[in-house]
N, C-alpha and C positions, 0 to 999 in steps of 0.2 A: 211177623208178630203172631203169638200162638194165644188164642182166647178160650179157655174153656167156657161152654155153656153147659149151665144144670137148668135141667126140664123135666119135665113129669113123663114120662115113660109111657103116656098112654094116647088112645085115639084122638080125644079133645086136643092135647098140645103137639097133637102131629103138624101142628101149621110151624111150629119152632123150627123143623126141619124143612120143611117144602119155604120157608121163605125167610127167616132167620140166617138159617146154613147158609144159603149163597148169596146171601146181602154180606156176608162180614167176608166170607170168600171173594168176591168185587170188591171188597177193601183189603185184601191183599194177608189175608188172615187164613193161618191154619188153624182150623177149629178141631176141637179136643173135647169131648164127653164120656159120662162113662154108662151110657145104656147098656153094655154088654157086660158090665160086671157089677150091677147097680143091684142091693138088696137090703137088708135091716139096717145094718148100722154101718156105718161111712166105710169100706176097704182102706187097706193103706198104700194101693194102686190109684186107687181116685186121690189121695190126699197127698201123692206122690208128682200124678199128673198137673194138679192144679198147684203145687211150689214151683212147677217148669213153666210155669205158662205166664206171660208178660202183663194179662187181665182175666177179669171174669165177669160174665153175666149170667144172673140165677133168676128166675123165672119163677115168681111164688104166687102157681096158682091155683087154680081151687081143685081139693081134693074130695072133703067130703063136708057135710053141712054141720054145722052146730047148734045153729041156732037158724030162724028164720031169716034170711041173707045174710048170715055170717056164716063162713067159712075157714077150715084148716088147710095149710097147705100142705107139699110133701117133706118130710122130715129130713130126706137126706140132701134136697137144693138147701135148706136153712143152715147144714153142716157144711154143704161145699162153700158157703158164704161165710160163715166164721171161720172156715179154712183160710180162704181168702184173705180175711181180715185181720185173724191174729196168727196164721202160721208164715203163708207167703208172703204177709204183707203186699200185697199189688193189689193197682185202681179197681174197682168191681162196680158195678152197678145192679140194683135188685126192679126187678120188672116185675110188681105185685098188681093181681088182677082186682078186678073191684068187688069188693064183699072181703074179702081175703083177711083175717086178721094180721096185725101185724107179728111180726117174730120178736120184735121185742128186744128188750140185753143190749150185748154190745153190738149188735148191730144197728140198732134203732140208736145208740147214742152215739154213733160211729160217725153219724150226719151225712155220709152219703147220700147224692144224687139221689131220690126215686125217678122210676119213670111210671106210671098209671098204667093200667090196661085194659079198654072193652070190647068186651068181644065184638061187637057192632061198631068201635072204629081204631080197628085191626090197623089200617092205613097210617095213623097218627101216630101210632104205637111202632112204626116201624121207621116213619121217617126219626122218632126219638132217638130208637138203638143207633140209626146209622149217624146221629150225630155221635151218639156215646162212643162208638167206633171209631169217629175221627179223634175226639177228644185221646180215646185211649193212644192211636197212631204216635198224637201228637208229644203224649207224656212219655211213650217208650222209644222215639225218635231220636237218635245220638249223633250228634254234629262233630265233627273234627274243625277244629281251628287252632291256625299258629300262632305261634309266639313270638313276639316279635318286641325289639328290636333285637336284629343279628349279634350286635354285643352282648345283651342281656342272654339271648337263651345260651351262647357260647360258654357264658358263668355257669347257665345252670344245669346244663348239661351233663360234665364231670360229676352233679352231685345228686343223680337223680336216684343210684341204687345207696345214698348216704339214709342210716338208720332212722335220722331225723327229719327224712324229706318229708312234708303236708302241702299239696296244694289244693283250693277250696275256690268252690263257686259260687258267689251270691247272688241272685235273681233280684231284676228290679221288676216287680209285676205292676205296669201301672204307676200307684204312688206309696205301693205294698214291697218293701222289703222282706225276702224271705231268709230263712236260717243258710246261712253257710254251706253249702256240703260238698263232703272232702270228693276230686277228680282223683281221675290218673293224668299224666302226662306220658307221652309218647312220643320215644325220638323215629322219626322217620325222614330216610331219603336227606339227612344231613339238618334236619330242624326240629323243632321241639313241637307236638302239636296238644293242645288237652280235648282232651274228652267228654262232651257236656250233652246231656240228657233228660228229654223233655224240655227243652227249651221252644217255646211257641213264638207264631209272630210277632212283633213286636218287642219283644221282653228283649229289657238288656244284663250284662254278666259281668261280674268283676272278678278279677281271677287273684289272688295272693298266696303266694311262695314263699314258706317257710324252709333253713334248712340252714341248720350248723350256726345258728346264732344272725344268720343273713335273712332278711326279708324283701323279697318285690310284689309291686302290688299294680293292678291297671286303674283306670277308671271304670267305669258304666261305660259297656260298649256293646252294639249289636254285634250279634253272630255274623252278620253277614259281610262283616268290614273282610278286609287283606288277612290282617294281622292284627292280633290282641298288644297291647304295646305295655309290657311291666315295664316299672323304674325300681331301681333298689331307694 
């Protein structure tokens, strides 16, 4: 998993790197920033970097005073953050210090997670990201599971390169149904397997196959069963 982190470029948020960097490296994260090409307004290497990358975490904090404890932050983490959120589209989270004003727009109405930040309990603030780090694992984590029954994927195999093929996922969160969204399927080693992503503990999945006027559909089933079993 590749996470960009945007940080202030200076001595104060040198702690970003001395224990940031190899907390999300222990989770198995290649971390991506752009301190070496970092100056007025966003490059289109940073804006490049952070569409490749699976999350992001932006660090908004304090830069210079405005007022008596209020604070601005740095201009270009606020941009790697709407980069985030309206180019890449992927999970992000914003780790704003205390005093910090907020940034406001679509970011503040975007409702994202915060996490807090003081500098006297640094410690609290780090056990936060490394949950945020699992959380992210968890949402860019892709599961293979088959299809099954042998009859059924047999049907639907011949018709997987057909113009009309749709197959789609629905998550049962809880007692939260979420929207549909469309998989691949993948014939391998003689079966049919789909492809499902960010699926978390617990949560179950319905799978339905559209395709030439045919439909199969499963129940609510955990990832972790054999085989996902459609019927037509």
């Amino acid at each position: 998993m590749q996470v960009f982190i945007g940080y202030g470029y200076n001595e104060r948020d040198k702690w970003v790197e001395e224990y940031v960097f190899p907390l999300a490296v222990a989770f198995g994260c290649d971390v991506i920033h752009g301190k070496a090409v970092y100056g007025g307004a966003l490059p289109e290497e940073i804006m490049k970097a952070i569409r490749k990358s699976d999350a992001m975490i932006g660090f908004t904090t304090r830069r210079e005073e405005i007022a008596p404890g209020r604070f601005r932050t740095h201009d270009w983490v606020v941009e790697e953050l709407m980069t985030a959120q309206i180019h890449a589209r992927i999970p992000w989270v914003e780790v704003r210090e205390e005093g910090v004003d907020s940034p406001g727009g679509m970011l503040e109405a975007a409702g994202t997670q915060r996490i807090d930040y003081r500098q006297e309990e640094r410690a609290i603030c780090l056990v936060r990201i490394a949950q945020a780090l699992k959380r992210f694992r968890d949402l860019t984590s892709v599961t293979m599971v088959r299809l099954g029954p042998s009859s059924a994927a047999e049907q639907i195999g011949p018709l997987l390169d057909d113009a009309s093929f749709v197959c789609t996922c629905q998550t049962l969160r809880g007692a939260v149904e979420l929207e549909p969204q469309r998989i691949p399927v993948r014939p391998i080693k003689g079966a049919l397997f789909v492809q499902l992503q960010g699926i978390a503990s617990g949560e179950l999945v319905r799978i339905k196959i559209s395709v030439g006027g045919r439909t199969w559909r499963s129940s609510y089933e955990s990832v972790d069963t054999v085989d996902i079993q459609v019927k037509e």
